[in-house]
N, C-alpha and C positions, 0 to 999 in steps of 0.2 A: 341538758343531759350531757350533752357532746363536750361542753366548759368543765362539769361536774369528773368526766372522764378524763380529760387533759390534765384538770387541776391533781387526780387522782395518781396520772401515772407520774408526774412531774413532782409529787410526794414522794412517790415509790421510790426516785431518783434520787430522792438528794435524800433520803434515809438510807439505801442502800450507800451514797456514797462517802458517808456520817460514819455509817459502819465501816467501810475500807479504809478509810483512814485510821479509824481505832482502833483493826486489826493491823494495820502497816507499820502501828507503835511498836510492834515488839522485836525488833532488830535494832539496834543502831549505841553507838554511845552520845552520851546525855538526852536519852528518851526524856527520862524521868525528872532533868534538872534544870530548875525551872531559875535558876541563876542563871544558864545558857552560857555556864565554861566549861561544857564536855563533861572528860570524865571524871569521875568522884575519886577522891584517894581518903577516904576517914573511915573508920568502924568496918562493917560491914556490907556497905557500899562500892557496888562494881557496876559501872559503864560503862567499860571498855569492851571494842572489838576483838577480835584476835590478829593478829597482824600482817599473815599471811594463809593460805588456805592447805599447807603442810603442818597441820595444829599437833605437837608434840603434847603428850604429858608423863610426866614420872608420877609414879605413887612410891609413898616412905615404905618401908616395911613395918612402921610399926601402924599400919591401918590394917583393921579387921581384915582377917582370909578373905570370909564370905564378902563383906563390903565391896573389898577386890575385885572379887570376881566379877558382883553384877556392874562395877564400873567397867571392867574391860568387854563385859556383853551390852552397855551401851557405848561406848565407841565403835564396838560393832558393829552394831543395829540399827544407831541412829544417826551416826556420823560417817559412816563409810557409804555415802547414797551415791545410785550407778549412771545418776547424769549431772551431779556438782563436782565441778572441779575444787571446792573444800572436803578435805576428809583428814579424819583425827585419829590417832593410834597412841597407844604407849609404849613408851621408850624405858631402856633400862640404867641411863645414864642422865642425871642430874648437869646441866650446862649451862653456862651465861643465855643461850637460844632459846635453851625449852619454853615452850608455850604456858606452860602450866603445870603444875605437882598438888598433888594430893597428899593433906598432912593430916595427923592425928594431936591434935596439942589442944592443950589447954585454951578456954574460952572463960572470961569473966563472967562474972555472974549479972554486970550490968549490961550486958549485949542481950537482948531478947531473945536470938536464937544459938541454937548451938552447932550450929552448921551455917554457913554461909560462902561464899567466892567474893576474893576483891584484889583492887591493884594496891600492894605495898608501894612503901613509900619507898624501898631499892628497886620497884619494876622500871625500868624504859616507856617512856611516851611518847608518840608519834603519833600521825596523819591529822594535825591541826587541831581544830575546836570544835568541831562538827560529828554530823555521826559515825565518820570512818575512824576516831578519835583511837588508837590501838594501846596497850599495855602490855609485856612482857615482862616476867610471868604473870600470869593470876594465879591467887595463891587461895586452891579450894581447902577451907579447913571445916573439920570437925574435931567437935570433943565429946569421945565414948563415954566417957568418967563423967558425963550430968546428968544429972537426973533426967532429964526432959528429953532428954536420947535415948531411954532404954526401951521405950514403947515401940521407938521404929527398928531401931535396932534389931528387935525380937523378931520384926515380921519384914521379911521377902519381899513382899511386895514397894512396901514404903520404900525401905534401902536401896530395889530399882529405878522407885520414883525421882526419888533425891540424887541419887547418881546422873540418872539423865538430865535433874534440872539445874545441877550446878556444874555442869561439863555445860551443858546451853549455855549457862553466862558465859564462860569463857568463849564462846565462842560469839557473843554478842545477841545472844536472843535475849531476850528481856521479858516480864510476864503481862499475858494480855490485858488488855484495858487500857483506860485513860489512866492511873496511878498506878505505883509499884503496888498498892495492897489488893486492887480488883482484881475481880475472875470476871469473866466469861461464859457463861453457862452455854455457850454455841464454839467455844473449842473444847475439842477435846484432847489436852496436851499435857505431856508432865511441866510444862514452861508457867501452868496457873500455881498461883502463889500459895493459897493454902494447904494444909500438909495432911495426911492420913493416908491409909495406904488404901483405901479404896478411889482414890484419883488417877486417871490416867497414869502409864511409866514409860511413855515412848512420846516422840515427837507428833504435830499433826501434818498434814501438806501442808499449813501456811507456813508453817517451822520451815519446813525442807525446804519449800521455795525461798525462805530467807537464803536458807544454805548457799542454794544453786545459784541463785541472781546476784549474791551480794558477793560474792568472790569468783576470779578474783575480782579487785576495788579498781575502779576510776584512778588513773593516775594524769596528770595531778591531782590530789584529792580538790573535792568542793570547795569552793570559797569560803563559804557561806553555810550553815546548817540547813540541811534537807529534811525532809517529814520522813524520807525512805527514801533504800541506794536504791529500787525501783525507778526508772526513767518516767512510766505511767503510772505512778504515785497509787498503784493498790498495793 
């Protein structure tokens, strides 16, 4: 009985710690890449950090009012937290510095989404091959004009969702699970990947605590690729 108990809680352990490592995946750049040279520069693919914890972004003018708006009430909401020394705001001037911009442009019809975040191939790279791996800018786009856009478009909610979860990439939060395409059915975060507007539209505490812990970064950064900028790897 007393073996039966042991063996039992000694489960309980390394399931529970199965799990914190799988929630620990969604911060960092090259979560997801499993070639293990940081961060991605192709398609729609973004792995990058943000650079510093003074996260800048412009939005164009020619991105929706409303869209707008709920982008500048998640910088607010979920990126301005009262015990991280990272916090993001938008700026009214376009710079070599800015963190990030929000555009409205055309997306082909062979990219699956019509929304996405990624580092161009004019952004800046820094902090090595590992997960502090940074990009400047990212460059969040969407395209109004597809079809496949107009269902979120129309509803509030979704637009807050996607707001919040493509301001998270840039800021290096990545979506739970062990691949880019899993959810989580135990967060509840706009950071999970599939899209409708009755999903989360704000961050969860694990999000935040990505925030707070991971900036600012270890300098020198890592050697080496870590599992998470956590010291206690949850």
């Amino acid at each position: 009985m007393k073996r039966a108990l042991i063996a039992g809680i000694a489960a309980a352990i390394i399931s529970f710690s199965a799990f914190a490592a799988v929630l620990a995946k969604s911060w960092g750049a090259g979560v997801w890449n499993t070639s293990g040279v940081g961060c991605l520069n192709n398609n729609f693919n973004s792995e990058c950090t943000a650079d510093n914890e003074a996260h800048t972004v412009y939005i164009f003018s020619n991105v929706d009012d409303t869209f707008t708006s709920w982008i500048e009430d998640s910088l607010e909401e979920d990126f301005l937290l009262p015990n991280a020394q990272f916090s993001a705001s938008r700026v009214s001037t376009l710079t070599s510095t800015t963190d990030a911009y929000v555009i409205d442009a055309e997306i082909p019809g062979s990219i699956p989404t019509w929304i996405y975040t990624t580092c161009g191939s004019n952004s800046t790279h820094g902090g090595g091959n590992g997960e502090y791996e940074w990009c400047e800018p990212h460059a969040f786009r969407h395209d109004s004009g597809r079809s496949d856009s107009s269902s979120c478009m129309s509803n509030q909610n979704c637009m807050r969702r996607l707001a919040c979860h493509e301001l998270g990439h840039t800021t290096g939060l990545q979506h739970p699970g062990a691949s880019p395409d899993a959810t989580s059915p135990d967060r509840e975060t706009c950071m999970e990947y599939q899209d409708g507007s009755s999903n989360p539209h704000s961050l969860d505490a694990h999000d935040e605590e990505h925030l707070i812990d991971c900036y600012p970064r270890p300098s020198p950064y890592p050697a080496v690729r870590t599992l998470t900028c956590r010291k206690d790897g949850v």
